[in-house]
C-alpha atoms as an extended CHARMM CRD file, in Angstrom:
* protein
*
       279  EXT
         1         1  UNK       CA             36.8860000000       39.2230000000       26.2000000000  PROA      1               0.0000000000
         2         2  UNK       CA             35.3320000000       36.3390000000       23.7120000000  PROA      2               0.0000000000
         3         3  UNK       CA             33.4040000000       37.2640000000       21.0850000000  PROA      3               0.0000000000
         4         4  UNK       CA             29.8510000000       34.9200000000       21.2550000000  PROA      4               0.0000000000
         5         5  UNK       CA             28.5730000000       36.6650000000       17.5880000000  PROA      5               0.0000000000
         6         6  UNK       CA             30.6500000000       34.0630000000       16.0670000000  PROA      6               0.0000000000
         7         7  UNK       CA             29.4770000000       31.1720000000       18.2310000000  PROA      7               0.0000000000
         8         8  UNK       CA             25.5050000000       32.4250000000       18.0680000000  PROA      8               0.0000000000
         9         9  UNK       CA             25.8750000000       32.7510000000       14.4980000000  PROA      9               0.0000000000
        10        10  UNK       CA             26.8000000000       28.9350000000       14.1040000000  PROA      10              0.0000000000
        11        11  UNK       CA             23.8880000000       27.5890000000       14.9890000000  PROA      11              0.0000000000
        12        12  UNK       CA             21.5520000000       29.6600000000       12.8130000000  PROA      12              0.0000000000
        13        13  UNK       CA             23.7590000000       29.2450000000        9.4240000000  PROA      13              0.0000000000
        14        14  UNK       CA             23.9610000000       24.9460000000       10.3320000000  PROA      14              0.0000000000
        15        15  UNK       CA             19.7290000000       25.2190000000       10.7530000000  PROA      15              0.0000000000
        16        16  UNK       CA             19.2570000000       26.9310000000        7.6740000000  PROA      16              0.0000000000
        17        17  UNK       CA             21.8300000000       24.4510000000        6.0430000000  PROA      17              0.0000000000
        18        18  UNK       CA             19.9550000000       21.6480000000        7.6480000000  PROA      18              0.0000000000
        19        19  UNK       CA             16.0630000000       22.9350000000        6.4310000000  PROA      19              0.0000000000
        20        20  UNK       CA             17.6510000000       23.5530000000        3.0290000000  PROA      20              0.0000000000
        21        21  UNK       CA             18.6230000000       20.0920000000        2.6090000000  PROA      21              0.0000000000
        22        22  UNK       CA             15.3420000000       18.6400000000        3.9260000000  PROA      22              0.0000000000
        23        23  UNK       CA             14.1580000000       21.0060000000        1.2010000000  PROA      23              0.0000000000
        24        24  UNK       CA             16.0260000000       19.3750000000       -1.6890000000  PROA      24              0.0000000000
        25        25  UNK       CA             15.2500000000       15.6320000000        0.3900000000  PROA      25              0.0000000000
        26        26  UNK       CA             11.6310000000       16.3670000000       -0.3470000000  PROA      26              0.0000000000
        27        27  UNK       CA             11.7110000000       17.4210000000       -3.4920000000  PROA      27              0.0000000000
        28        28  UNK       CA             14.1710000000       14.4050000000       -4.8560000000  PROA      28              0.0000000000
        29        29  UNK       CA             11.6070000000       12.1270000000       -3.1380000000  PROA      29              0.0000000000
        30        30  UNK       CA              8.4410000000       13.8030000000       -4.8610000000  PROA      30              0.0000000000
        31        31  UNK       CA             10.0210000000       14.0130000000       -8.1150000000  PROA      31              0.0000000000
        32        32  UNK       CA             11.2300000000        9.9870000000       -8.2260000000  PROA      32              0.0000000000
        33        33  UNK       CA              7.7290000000        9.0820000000       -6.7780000000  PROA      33              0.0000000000
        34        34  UNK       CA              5.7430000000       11.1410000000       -9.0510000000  PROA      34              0.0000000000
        35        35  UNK       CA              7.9690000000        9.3620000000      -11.9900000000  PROA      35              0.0000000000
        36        36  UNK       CA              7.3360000000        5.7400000000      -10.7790000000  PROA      36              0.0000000000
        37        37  UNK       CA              3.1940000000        6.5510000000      -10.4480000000  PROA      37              0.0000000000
        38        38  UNK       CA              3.1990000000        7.7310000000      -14.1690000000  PROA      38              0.0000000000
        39        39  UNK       CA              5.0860000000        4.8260000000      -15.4360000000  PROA      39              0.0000000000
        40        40  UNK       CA              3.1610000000        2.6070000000      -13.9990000000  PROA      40              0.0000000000
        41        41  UNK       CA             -0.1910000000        5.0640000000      -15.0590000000  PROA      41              0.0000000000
        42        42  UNK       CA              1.2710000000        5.0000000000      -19.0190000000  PROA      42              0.0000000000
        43        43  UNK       CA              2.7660000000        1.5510000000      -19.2720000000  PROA      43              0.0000000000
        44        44  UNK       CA              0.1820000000       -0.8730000000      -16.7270000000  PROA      44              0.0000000000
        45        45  UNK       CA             -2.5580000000        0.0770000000      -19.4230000000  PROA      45              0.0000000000
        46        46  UNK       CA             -0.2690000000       -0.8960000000      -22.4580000000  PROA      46              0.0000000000
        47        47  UNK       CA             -0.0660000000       -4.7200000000      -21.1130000000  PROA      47              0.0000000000
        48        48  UNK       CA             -1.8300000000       -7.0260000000      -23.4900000000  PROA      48              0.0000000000
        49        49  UNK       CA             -4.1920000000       -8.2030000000      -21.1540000000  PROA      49              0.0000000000
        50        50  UNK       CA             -5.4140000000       -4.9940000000      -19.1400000000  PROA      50              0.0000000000
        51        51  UNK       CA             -8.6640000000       -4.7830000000      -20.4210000000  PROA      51              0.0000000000
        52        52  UNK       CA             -9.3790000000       -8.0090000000      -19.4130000000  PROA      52              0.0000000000
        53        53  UNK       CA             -8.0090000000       -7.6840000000      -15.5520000000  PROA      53              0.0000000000
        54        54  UNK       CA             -9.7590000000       -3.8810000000      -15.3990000000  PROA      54              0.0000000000
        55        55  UNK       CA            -13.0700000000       -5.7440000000      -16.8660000000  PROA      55              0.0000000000
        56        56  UNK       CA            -12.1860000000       -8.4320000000      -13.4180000000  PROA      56              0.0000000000
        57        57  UNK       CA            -10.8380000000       -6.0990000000      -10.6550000000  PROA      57              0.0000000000
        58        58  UNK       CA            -11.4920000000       -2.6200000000      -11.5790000000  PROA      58              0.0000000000
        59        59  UNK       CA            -14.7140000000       -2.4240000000      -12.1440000000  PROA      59              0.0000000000
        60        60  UNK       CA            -16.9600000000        0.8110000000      -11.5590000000  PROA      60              0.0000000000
        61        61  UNK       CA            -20.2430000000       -0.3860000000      -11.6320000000  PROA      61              0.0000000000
        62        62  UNK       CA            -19.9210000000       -3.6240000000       -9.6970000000  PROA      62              0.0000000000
        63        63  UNK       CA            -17.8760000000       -1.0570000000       -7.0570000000  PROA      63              0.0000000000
        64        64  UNK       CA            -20.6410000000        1.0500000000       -6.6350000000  PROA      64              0.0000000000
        65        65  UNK       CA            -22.7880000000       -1.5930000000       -5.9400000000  PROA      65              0.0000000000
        66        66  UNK       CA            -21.3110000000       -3.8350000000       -3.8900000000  PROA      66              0.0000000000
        67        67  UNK       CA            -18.6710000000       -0.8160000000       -1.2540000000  PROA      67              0.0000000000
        68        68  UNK       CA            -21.8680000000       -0.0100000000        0.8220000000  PROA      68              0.0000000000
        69        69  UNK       CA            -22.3890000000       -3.8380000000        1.6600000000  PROA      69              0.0000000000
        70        70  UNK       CA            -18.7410000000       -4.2740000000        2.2490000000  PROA      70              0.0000000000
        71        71  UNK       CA            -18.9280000000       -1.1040000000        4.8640000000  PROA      71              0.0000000000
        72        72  UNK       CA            -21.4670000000       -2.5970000000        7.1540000000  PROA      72              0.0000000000
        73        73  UNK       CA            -20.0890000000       -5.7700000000        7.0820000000  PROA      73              0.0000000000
        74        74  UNK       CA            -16.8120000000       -4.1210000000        8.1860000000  PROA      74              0.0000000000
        75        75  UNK       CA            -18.9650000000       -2.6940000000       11.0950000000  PROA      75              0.0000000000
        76        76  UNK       CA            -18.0660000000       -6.5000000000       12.2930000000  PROA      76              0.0000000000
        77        77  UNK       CA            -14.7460000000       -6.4800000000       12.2320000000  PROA      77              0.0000000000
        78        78  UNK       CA            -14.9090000000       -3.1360000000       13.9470000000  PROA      78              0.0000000000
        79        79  UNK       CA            -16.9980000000       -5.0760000000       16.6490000000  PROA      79              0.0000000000
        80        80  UNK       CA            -15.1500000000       -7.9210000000       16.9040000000  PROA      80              0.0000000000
        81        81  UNK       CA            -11.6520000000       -5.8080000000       17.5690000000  PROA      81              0.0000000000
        82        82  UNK       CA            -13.4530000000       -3.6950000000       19.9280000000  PROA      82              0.0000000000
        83        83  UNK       CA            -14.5910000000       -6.1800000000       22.1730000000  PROA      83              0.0000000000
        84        84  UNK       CA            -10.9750000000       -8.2800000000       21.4450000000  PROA      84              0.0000000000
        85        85  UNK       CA             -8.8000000000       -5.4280000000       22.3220000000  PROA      85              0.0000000000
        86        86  UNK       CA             -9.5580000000       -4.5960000000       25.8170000000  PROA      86              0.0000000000
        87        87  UNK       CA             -9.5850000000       -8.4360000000       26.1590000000  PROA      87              0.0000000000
        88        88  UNK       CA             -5.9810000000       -9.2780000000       25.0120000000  PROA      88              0.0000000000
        89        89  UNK       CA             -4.6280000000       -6.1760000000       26.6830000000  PROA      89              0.0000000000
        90        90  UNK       CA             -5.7020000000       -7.6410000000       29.9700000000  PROA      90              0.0000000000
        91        91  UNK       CA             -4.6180000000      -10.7920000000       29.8400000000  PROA      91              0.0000000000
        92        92  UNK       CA             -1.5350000000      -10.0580000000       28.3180000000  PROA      92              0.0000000000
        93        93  UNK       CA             -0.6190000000       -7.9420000000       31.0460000000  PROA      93              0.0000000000
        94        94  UNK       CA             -1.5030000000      -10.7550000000       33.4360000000  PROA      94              0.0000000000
        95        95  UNK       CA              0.8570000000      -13.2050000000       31.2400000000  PROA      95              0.0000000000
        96        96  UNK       CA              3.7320000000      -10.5960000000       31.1470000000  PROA      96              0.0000000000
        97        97  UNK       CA              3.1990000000      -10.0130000000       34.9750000000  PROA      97              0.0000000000
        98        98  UNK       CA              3.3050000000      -13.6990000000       35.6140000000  PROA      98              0.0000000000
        99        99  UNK       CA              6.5640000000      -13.9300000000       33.8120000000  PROA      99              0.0000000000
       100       100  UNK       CA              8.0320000000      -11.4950000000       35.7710000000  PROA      100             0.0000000000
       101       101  UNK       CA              7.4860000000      -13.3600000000       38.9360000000  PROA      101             0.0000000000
       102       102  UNK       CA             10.6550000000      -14.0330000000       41.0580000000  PROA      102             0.0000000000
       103       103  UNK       CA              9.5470000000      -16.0660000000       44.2490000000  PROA      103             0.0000000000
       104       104  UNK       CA             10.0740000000      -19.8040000000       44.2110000000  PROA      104             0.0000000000
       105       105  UNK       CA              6.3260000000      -20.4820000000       45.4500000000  PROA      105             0.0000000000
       106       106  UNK       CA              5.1810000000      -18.4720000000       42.6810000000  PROA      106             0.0000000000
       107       107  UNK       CA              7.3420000000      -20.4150000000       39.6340000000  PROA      107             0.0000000000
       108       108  UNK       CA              3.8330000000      -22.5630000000       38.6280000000  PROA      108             0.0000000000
       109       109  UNK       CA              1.9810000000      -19.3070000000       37.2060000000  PROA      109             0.0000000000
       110       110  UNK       CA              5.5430000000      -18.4220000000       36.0330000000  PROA      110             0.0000000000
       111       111  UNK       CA              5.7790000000      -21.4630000000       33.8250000000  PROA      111             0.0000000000
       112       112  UNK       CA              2.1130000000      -21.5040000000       32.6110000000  PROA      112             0.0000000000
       113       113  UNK       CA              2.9610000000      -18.0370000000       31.5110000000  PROA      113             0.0000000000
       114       114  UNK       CA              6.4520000000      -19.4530000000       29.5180000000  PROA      114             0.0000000000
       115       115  UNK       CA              4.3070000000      -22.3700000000       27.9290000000  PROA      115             0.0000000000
       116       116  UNK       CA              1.3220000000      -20.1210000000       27.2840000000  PROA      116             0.0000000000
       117       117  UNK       CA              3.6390000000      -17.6640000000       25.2440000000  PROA      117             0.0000000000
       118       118  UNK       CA              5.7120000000      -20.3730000000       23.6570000000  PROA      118             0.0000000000
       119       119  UNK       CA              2.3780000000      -22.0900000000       22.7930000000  PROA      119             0.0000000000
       120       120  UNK       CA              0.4960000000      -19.4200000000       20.8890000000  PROA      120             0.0000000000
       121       121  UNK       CA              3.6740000000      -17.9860000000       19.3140000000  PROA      121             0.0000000000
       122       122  UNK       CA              4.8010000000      -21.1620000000       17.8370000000  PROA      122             0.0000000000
       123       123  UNK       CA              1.2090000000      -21.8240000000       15.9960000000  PROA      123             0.0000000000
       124       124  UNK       CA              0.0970000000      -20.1500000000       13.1250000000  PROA      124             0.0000000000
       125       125  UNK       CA             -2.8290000000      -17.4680000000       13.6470000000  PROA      125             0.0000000000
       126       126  UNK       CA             -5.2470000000      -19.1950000000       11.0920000000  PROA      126             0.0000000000
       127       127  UNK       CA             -4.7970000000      -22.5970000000       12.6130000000  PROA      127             0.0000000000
       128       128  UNK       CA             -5.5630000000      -21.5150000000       16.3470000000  PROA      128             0.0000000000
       129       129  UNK       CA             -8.6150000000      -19.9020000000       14.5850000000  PROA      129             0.0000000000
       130       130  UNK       CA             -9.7610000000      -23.5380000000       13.2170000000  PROA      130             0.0000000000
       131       131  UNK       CA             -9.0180000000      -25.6350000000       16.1280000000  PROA      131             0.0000000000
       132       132  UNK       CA            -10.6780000000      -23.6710000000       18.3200000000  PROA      132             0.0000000000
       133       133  UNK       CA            -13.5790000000      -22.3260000000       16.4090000000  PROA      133             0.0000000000
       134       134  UNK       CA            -14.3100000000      -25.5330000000       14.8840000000  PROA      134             0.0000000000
       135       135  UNK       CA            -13.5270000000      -27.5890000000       17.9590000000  PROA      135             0.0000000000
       136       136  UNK       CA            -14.8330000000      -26.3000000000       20.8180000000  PROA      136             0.0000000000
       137       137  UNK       CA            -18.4490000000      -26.0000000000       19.1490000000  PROA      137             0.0000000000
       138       138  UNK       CA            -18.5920000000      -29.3900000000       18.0670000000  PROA      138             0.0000000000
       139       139  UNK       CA            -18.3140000000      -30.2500000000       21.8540000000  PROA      139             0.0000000000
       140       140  UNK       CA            -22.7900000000      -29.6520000000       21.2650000000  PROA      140             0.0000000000
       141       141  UNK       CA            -22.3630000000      -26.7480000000       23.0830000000  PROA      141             0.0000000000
       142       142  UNK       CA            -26.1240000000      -24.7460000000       23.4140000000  PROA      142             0.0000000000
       143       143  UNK       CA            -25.9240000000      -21.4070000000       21.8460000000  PROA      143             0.0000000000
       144       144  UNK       CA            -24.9200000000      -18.8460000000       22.1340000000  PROA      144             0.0000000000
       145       145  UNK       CA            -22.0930000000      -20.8710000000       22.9780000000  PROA      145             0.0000000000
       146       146  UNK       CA            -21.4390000000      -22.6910000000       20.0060000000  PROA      146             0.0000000000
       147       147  UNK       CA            -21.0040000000      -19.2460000000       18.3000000000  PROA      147             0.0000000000
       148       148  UNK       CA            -18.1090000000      -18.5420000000       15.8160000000  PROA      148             0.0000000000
       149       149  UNK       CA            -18.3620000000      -15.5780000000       17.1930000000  PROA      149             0.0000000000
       150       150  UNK       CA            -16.9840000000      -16.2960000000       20.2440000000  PROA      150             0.0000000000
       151       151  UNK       CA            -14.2990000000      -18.9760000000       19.5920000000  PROA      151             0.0000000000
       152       152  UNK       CA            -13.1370000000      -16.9910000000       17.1530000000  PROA      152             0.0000000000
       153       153  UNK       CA            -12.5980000000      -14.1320000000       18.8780000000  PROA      153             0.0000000000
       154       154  UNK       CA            -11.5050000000      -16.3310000000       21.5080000000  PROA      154             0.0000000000
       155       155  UNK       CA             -8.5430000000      -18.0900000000       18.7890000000  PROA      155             0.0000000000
       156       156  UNK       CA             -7.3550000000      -14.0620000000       18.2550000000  PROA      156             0.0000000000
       157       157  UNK       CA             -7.5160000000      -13.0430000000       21.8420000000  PROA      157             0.0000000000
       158       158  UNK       CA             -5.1350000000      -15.8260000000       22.5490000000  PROA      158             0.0000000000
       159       159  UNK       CA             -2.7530000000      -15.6290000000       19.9270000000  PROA      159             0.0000000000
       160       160  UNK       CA             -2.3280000000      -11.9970000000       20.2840000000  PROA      160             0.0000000000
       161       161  UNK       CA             -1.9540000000      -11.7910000000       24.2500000000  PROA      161             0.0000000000
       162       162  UNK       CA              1.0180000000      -14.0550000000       23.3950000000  PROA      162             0.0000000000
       163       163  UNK       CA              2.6830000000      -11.4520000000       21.7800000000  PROA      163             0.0000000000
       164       164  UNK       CA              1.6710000000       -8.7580000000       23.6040000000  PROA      164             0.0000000000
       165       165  UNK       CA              2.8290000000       -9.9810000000       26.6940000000  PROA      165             0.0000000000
       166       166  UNK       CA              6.3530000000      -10.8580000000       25.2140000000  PROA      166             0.0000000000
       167       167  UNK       CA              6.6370000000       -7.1440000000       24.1900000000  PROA      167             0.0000000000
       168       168  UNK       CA              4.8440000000       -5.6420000000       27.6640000000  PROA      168             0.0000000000
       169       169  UNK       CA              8.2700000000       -8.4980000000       29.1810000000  PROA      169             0.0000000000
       170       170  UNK       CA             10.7230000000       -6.8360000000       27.1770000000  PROA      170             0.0000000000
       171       171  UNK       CA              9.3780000000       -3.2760000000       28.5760000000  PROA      171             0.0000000000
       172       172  UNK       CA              9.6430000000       -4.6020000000       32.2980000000  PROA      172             0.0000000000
       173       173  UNK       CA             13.0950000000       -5.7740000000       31.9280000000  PROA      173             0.0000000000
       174       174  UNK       CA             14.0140000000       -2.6210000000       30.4910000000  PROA      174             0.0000000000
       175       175  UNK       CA             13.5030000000       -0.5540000000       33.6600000000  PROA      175             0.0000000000
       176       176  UNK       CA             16.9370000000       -0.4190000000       35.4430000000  PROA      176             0.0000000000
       177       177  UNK       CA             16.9160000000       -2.9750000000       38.8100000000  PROA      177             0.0000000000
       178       178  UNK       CA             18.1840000000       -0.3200000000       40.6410000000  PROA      178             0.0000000000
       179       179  UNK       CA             14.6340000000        1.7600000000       40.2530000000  PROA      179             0.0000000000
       180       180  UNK       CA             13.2810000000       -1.4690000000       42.2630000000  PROA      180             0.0000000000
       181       181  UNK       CA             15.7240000000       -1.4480000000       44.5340000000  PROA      181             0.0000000000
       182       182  UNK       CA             14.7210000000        1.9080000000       45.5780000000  PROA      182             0.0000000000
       183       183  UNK       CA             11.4420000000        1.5020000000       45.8070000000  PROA      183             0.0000000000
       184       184  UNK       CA             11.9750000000       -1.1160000000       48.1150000000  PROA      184             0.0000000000
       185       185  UNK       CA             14.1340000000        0.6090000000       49.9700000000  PROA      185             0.0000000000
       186       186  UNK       CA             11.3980000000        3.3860000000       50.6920000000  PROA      186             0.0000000000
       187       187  UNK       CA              8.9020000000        0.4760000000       52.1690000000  PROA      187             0.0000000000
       188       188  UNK       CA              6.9340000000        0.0430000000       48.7310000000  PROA      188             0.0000000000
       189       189  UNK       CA              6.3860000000       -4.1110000000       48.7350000000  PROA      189             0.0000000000
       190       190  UNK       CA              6.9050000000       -6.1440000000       45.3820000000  PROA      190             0.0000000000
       191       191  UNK       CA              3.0280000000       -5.3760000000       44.3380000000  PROA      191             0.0000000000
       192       192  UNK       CA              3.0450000000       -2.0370000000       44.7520000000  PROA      192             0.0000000000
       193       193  UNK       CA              6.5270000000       -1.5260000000       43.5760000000  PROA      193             0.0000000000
       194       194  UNK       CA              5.5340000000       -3.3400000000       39.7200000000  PROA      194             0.0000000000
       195       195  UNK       CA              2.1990000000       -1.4150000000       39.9950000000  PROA      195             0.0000000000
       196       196  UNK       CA              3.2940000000        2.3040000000       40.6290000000  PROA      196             0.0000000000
       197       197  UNK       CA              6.9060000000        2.2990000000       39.7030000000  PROA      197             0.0000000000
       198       198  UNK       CA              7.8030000000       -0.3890000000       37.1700000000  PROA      198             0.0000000000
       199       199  UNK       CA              4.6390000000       -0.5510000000       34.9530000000  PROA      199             0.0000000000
       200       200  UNK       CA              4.0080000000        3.1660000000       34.2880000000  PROA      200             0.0000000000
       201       201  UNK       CA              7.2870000000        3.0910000000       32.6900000000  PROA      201             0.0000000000
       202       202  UNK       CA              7.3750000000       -0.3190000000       30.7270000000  PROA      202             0.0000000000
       203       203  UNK       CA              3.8010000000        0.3030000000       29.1790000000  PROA      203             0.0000000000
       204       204  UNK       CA              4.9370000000        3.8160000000       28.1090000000  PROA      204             0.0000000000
       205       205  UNK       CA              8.0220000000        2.4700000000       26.3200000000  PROA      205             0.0000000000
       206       206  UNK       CA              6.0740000000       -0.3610000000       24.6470000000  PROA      206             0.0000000000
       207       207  UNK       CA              3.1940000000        1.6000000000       22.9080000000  PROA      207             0.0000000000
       208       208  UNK       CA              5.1140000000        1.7420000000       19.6600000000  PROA      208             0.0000000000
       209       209  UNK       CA              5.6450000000       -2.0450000000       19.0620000000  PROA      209             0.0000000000
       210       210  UNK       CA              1.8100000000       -2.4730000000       20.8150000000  PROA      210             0.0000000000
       211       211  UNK       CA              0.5210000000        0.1460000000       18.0610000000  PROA      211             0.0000000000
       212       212  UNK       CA              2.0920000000       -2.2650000000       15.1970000000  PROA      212             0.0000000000
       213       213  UNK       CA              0.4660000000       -5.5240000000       16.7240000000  PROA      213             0.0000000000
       214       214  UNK       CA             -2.8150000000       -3.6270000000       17.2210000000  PROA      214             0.0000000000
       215       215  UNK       CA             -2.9790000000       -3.2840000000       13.5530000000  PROA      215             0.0000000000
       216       216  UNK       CA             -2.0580000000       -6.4010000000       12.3860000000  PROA      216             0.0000000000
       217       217  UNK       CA             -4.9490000000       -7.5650000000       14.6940000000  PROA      217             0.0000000000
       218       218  UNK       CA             -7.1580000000       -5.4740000000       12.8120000000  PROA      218             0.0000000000
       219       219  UNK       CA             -6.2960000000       -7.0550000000        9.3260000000  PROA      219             0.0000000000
       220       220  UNK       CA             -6.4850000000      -10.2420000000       11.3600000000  PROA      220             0.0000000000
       221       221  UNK       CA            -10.2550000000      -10.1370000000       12.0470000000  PROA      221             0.0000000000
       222       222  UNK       CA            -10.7220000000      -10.8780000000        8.8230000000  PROA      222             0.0000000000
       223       223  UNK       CA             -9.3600000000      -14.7720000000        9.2200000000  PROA      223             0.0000000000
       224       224  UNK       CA            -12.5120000000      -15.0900000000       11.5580000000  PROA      224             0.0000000000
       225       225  UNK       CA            -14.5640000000      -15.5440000000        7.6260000000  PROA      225             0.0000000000
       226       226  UNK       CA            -13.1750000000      -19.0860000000        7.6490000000  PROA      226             0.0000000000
       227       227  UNK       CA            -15.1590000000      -20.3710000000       11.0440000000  PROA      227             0.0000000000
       228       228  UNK       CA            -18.1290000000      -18.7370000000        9.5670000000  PROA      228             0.0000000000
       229       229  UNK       CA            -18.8240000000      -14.7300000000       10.6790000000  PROA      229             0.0000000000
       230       230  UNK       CA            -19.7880000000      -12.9460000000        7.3200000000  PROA      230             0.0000000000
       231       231  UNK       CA            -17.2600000000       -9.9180000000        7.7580000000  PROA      231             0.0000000000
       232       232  UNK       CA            -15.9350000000       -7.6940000000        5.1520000000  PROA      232             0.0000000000
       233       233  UNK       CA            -14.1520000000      -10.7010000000        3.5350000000  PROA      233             0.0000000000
       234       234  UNK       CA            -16.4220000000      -13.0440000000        3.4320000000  PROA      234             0.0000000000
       235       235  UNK       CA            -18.9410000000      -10.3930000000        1.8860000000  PROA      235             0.0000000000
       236       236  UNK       CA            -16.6240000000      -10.0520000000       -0.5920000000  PROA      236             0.0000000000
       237       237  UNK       CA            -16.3690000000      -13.0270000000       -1.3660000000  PROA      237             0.0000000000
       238       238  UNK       CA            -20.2700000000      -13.1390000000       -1.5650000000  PROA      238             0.0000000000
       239       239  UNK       CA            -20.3350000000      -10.5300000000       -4.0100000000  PROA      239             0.0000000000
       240       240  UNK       CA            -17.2140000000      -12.1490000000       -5.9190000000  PROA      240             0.0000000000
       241       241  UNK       CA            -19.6880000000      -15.3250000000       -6.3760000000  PROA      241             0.0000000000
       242       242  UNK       CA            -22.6180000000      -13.0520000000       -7.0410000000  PROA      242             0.0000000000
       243       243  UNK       CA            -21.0710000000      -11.0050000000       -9.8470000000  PROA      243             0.0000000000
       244       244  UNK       CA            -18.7060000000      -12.9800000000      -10.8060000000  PROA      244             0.0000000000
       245       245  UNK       CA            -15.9430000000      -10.2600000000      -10.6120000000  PROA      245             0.0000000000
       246       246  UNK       CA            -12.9750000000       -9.4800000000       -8.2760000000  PROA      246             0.0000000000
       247       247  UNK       CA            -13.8090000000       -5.9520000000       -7.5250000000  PROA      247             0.0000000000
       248       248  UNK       CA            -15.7050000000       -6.4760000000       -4.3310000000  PROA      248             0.0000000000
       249       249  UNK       CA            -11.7590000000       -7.8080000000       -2.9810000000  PROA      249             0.0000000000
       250       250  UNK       CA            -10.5060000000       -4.5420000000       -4.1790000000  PROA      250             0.0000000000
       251       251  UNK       CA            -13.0670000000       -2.3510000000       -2.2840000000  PROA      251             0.0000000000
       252       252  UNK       CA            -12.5620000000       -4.7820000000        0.6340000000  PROA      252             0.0000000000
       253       253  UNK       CA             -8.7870000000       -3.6630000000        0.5850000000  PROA      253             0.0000000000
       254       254  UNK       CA             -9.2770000000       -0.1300000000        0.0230000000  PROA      254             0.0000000000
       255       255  UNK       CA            -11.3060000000       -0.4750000000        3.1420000000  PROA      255             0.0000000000
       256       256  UNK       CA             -8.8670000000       -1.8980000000        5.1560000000  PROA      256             0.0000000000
       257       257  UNK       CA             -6.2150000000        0.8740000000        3.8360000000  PROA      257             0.0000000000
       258       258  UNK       CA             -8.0580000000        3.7750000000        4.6460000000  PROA      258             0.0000000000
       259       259  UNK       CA             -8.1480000000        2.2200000000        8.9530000000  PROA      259             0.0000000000
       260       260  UNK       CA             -4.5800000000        0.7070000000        9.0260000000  PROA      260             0.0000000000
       261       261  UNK       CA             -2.6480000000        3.4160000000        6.9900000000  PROA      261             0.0000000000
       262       262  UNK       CA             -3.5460000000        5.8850000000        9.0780000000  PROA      262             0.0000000000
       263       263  UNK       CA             -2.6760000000        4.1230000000       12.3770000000  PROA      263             0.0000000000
       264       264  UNK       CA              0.5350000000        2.6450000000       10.5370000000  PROA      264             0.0000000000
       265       265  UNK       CA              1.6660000000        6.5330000000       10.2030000000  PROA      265             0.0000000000
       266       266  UNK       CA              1.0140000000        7.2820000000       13.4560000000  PROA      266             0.0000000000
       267       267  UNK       CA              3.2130000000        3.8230000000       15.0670000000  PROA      267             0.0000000000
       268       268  UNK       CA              5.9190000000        5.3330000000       13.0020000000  PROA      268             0.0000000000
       269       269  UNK       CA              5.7600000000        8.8920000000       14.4050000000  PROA      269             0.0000000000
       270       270  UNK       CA              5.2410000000        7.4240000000       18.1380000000  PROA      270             0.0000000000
       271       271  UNK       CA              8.0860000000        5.3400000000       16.9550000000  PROA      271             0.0000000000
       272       272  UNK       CA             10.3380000000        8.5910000000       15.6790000000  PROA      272             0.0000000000
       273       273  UNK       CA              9.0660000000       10.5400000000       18.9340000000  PROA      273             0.0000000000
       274       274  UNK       CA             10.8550000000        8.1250000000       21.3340000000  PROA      274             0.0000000000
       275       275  UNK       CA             13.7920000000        7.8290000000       19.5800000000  PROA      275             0.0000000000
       276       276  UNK       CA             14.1040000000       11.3370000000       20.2050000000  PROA      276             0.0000000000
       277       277  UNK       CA             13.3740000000       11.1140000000       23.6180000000  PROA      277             0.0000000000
       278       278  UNK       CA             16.0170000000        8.6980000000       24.1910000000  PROA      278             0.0000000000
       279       279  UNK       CA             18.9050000000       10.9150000000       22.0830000000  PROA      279             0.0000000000
């Protein structure tokens, strides 16, 4: 007869071995970070010219005045993702869809797709954002369709459905042929096949890398101040001219931190959760 106290026992000792060392993990990690903040609290202030870049950048007066301006001209770049996310998720998915495409009467949309990605990849976000927000409304378009508004939005929509689409790709091709195959065999047809049994899956696996791109299209909306909207960075750069100080850039940052940490952290952890899924 085997004795299982032995074997039951195992796995309780190598858990509390496991949660021990997390333990000691945690508290190596706290105890170096805690030493690098106060060197940098006791020594930053002993530079020779900190007075003079607190006086410029740290400034608690000219932050106090100037954070509630920069918060409602953030509610901007809120808009302008809000109404640019739904946007680039569609056509992305169109573009990935469209590279996907297999039938030889079909291959035109399939290499509009190709050049459409290659296109918007290969150029520089901030240069899209001036051809086409300073191009297309010097074609004397009436308003509102000579807005920056628009064309701006417009420059991020496209750039970022580029890259979108090349990461919603890479989640089709990772669903196994044979899953098609079967659905085929049951009398699904091609449509109906990518709709109910290939894209469920792909856009599942893909929200992690999606979740980084959505916020660096966050930080992003900012670039948009160059073709003219007054968002959080060009109001800081208002304020910058108005007091003469850098502070308004730092609130403008702290902004951004407080949105894009918190979605960064949670990328990583839908990140973590799918690697676990997959061990």
């Amino acid at each position: 007869m085997t004795d299982t106290s032995d074997t039951t026992a195992r796995p309780g000792r190598r858990a509390v071995f496991e949660a021990a060392l997390r333990r000691r993990s945690m508290r190596i990690a706290a105890t170096s970070t805690a030493a690098v903040l106060l060197a940098i609290v006791l020594l930053v202030p002993l530079a020779p010219g900190w007075e003079a870049v607190k006086k410029s950048f740290f400034n608690g007066p000219v932050f106090s005045k100037t954070f509630p301006g920069l918060l409602d001209a953030f509610l901007l770049d809120i808009a302008i993702f809000a109404w640019s996310l739904p946007l680039i998720a569609i056509l992305s998915l169109v573009v990935a869809i469209c590279r996907d495409i297999q039938r030889p009467a079909l291959y035109p949309l399939k290499l509009f797709a190709t050049l459409y990605t290659d296109i918007f990849r290969g150029l520089p976000v901030i240069l899209v954002i001036y051809l086409i927000g300073f191009g297309v409304p010097g074609l004397g378009l009436p308003r509102p369709w000579n807005s920056p508004y628009i064309w701006g939005s417009l420059a991020l929509i496209l750039v970022y459905s580029a890259y979108v689409a090349e990461v919603i790709r890479s989640g089709i091709e990772s669903i196994h042929r044979s899953q098609r195959s079967a659905a085929l065999s049951l009398g699904l047809s091609s449509g109906d096949t990518m709709r109910f049994v290939v894209l469920p899956q792909a856009l599942r696996n893909v929200v992690p890398a999606n979740m980084n791109l959505v916020i660096a299209l966050q930080k992003d909306v900012a670039l948009l101040s160059f073709v003219g909207p007054v968002e959080i960075f060009r109001q800081a750069g208002v304020y910058k001219s108005l007091y003469a100080n850098f502070t308004p850039y730092v609130g403008a940052a702290l902004i951004f931190l407080i949105i894009t940490i918190p979605a960064t952290r949670y990328a990583d952890y839908l990140m973590h959760k799918r690697r676990r899924i997959e061990q």
